[in-house]
Each structure stands twice: as structure tokens, then as C-alpha cells.
N, C-alpha and C positions, 0 to 999 in steps of 0.2 A: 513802514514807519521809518525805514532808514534816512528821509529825506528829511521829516521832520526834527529827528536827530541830533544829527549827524554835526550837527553846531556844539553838541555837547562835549565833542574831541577837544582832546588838549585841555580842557578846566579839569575843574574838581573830580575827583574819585566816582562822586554819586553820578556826574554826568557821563562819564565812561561806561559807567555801569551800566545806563540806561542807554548807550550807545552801541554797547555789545548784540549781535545781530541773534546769536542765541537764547541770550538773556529775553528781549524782544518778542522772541516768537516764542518761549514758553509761555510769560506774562502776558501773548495773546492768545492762546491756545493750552492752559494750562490741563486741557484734558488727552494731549497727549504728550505731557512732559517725559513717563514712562513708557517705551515702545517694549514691542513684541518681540523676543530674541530671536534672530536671524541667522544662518549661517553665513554672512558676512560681519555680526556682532560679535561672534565666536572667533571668527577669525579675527578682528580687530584688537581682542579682548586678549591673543592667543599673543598679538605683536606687543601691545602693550606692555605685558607680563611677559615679555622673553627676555633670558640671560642678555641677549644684547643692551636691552633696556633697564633691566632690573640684577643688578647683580648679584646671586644668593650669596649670602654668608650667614655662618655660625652666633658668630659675636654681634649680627643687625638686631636692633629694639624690637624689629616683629617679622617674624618668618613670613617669608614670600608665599612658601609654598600654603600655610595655613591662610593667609590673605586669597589666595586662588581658590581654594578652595570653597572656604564661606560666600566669597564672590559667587562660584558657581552654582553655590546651595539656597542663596539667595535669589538668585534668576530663575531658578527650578521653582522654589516656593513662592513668588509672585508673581511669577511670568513676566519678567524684564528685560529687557537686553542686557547683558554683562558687562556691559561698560558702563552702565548704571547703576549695577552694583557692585562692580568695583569701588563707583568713587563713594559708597556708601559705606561699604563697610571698610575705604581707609578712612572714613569720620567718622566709624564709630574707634576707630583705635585710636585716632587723633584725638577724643574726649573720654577716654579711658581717666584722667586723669582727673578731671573735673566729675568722674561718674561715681570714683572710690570714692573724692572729700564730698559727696554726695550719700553717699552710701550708709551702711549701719556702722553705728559708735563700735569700737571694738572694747572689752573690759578695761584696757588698761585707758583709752580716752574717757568714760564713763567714770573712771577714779581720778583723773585729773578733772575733770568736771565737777566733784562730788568733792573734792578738794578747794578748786574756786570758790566753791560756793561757802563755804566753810562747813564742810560735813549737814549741813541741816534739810533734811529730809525732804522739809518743804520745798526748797530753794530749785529742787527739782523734779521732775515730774516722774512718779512712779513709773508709769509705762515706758519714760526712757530708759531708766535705771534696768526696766524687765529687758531692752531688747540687747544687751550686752552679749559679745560672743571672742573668742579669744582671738586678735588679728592674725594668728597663721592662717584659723578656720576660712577667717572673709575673706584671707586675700585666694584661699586657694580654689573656696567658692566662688567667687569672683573672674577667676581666669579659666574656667571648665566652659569646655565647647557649649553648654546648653545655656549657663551666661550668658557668654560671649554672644552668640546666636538670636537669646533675646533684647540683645541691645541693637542689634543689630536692625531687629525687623520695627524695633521700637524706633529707631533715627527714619527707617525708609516709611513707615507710617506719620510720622514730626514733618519729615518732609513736605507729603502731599498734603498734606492738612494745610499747613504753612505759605504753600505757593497761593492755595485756593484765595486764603488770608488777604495774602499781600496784594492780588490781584481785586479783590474786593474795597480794602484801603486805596487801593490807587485809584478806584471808582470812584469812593466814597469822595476824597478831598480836592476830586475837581469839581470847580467851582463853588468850594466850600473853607471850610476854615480846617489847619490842618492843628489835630491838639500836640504834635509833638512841638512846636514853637512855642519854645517857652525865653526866648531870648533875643538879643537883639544883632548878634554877631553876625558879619558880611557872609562868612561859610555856612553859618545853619538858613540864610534868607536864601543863598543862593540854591544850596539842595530843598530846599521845601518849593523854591519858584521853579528847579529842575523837576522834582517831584509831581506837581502840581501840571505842568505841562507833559510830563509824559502819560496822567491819568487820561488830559482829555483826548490825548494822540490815542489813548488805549480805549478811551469812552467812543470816539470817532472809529476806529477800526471797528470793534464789536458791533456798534449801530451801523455798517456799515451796508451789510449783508447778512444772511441768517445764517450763514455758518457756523461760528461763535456760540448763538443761541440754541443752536440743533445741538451742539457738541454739549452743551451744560445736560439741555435735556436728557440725552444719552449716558449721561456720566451718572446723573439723579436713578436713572432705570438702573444703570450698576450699580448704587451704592446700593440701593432696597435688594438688589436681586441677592448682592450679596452675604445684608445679612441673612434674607432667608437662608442662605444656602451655606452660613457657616465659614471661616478663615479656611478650612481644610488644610491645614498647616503642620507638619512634623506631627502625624497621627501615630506612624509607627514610633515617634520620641516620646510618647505618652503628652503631649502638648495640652497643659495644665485648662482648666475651664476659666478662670482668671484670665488668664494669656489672650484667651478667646473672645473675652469680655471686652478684652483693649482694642481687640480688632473689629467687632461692634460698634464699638464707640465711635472709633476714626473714621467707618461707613457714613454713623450717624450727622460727623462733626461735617464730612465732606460734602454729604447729601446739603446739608441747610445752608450751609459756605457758600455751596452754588448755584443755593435756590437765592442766596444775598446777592450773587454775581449775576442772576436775571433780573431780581427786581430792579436794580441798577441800571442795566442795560436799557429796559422799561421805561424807567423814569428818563431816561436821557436822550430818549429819542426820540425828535422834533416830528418827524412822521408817521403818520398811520401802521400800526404793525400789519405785517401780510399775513395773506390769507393762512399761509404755511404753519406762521408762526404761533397764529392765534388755534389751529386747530392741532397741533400740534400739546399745545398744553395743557388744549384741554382734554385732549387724549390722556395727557400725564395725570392730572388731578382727578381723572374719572374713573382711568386702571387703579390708581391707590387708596379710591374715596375719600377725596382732600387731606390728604396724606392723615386721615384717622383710621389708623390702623395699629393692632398688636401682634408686631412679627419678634419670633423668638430665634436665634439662633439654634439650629438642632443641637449642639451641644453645649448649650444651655439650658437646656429642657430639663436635664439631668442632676443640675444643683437645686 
């Protein structure tokens, strides 16, 4: 796709973006956005995080050494390469900020609330007024490794959800109407017409060959496989049934995303699907009995 591109140098932001050769090959292959940690990913992850590059101090906003760390414990519990989750969990401390004004009301914000309102009962809603706790408690709840930990696996699950998403969107608005135009401004016609032309470059690469389509397939067989089989996640941290439930869902959210990202593919291609593809599918629809089925996470069995 670089060629078709590669015009998009030097303008607008969104056209660099879409210019960027990484950027490119995930949004055509976003099933292997996450790779397998390698002992050259270690080693990579080892240069990136060294004194030379990163220089520890006392007084820095976030300790190196606990950033290496969750990195590491991250990799371990999704099986990622570590430069993957490195830049993961520095987004999840980069949104640290936006996750607290996020977070629960502490007592004394809940009395200035109850104060705006002019004390009236009504004015607010019990069950906010219940979930009050005193802001040392939440901040310090807040900052404990088992927190920290689940924001962490919550940003790298937002992620792959997210890519599947956008990759679907770019399907979706080539050769269609894109609803984010809501205006008439030179910079929003120009990234909706960049946007819009890199769908079909990305609708043309997909339809290309069955690579793409094999690869979705494959990713559909992981997501079912694993919820059968459970997040298996920080067992020995007592990793809540909740937690577990989130990681269900994002199986779930991934599986149908990319069943969006075939049908698409589907609809846009001018030629007869191959033999491959077509037996291929229905291999898939035939192992999961058109995807009617009730799989339960095993530890969810237990709520």
C-alpha cells in the first residue's frame, strides 16, 4: 500500500498517519497487531529500558523500575512481546489522570455536590450519595499494584477491540457516506477524502488474496476457543470473576468485529470467492453450529 500512499506525505496529520508503514500493516493485518515474545523482543525491550535510555530517578512521576516490571507481567499474562507492553502500560499511566476524574466520588466531592444542589435529597441520586468513600481510601486504592494491573489489562483489551473497530470503519466508508462529516471545513473534506481512500486501498489489499480472510478466520477460532477456556489470568492474585467477565466480553466484542471485517471483505469483492475460502467458512460456521452455541467461561460457571 505504500505506493498508493505515499502522496499523503507532507499534508495533513490524518495523511501521515495513514502514510506510516506500521500503521499500514496493522490496519491490514490487524490479527497480528500482538506478536509472540521473542528473545530478541526481550532483548529489545532490555535496550529500550536501559539506564542509557531511561534514566532512573527518585523524584521521576513514575518509577522505571515498576513500569518494567508490569511490562514484563503483562507479556507473561497475554503473551505479547514486551515492547507491546511496554507501550501499554506507559498509556495506562499516561491516563492515570483522566481514570481518577473518572473514578468514585470521594465523601468530601459528594458534599460539594449535595451542596450545589442545595442539600435536596432529590436533587441527587441515592445510589451516588451511597457510593461515597473518603479520598485518602480511593487514592490509595487506586495506586496498589492489583489497580494498577487492572487498568492495565483493561487499556490492552480497549486496544484490540479498537483496532478490529477501525479497521471495519475503514471498510465500512469506502464507497459510502462517512457519518463523521458533519461540516463543511477544507481539513475535515480533506481527512474524510484521505480516510475514504485509504479504506479502498485497505478494501483492494484484503480482496486481494485470501490471506486477510484466513487470518480473520483464525482469530474467530481464538476468540471462541478462548472463551471456552477462560482469561487464565493472575489465578494465583485471586483474579475476581468480574475481571473475568470483561475478558469474555472483549473475546466476544473481537469475534463479531471480525466476523464485520469479513462480511465486508464479502460484499467488496468483484470476483468469485475461492474454493479456499468458501470451504473454509464453512468449516467455521459448521464447528460452532452457526455460531448458536452456549459457552461459559469455566470460571464463570461458579457465579
Amino acid at each position: 500500500m505504500n505506493e498508493k500512499t505515499s502522496k499523503y506525505e507532507d499534508e495533513s496529520p490524518i495523511h501521515a498517519f495513514f502514510s506510516d508503514a506500521t500503521v499500514q500493516n496493522l490496519l491490514s493485518h490487524p490479527s497480528r497487531a500482538f506478536s509472540k515474545p521473542t528473545p530478541e523482543t526481550k532483548t529489545a525491550f532490555e535496550t529500550k529500558t536501559s539506564a542509557i535510555n531511561v534514566t532512573p530517578s527518585t523524584s521521576a512521576r513514575f518509577d522505571i523500575k515498576v513500569v518494567k516490571d508490569d511490562a514484563l507481567w503483562l507479556a507473561k499474562e497475554a503473551k505479547i512481546d514486551e515492547i507491546s507492553a511496554l507501550r501499554i502500560v506507559v498509556e495506562e499511566c499516561q491516563s492515570r489522570t483522566s481514570a481518577q476524574l473518572l473514578g468514585r466520588f470521594s465523601n468530601q466531592e459528594l458534599a460539594a455536590i449535595q451542596e450545589a444542589a442545595g442539600h435536596s435529597q432529590s436533587s441527587v441520586p441515592v445510589a451516588l450519595l451511597s457510593q461515597g468513600t473518603d479520598a485518602e481510601i480511593i487514592q490509595k486504592e487506586f495506586n496498589t499494584q492489583e489497580s494498577c494491573r487492572f487498568r492495565i489489562l483493561q487499556t490492552y483489551l480497549s486496544e484490540r477491540q479498537f483496532l478490529l473497530k477501525c479497521v471495519n470503519y475503514l471498510l465500512q466508508i469506502y464507497g459510502g457516506v462517512d457519518p463523521s462529516d458533519s461540516g463543511n471545513e477544507n481539513s475535515i473534506e480533506d481527512s474524510s477524502s484521505a480516510i475514504r481512500e485509504f479504506g479502498a486501498t485497505l478494501a483492494e489489499v484484503s480482496g486481494a488474496n485470501d490471506v486477510v480472510f484466513l487470518e480473520c478466520i483464525d482469530a474467530i477460532k481464538e476468540n471462541i476457543k478462548n472463551v471456552s477456556d477462560g482469561s487464565g489470568w493472575t489465578k494465583e492474585e485471586g483474579w475476581s470473576t468480574d475481571n473475568d467477565l470483561d475478558w469474555t466480553n472483549s473475546q466476544i466484542t473481537e469475534a463479531t468485529s471480525t466476523l464485520e471485517v469479513i462480511f465486508q471483505i464479502i460484499e467488496r469483492q468483484e470476483t468469485l470467492a475461492s474454493t479456499r475460502r468458501i470451504l473454509t467458512w464453512l468449516e467455521l460456521v459448521s464447528d460452532y453450529n452457526f455460531f448458536q452455541f452456549n459457552t461459559v467461561s469455566p470460571t464463570l460457571e461458579q457465579r
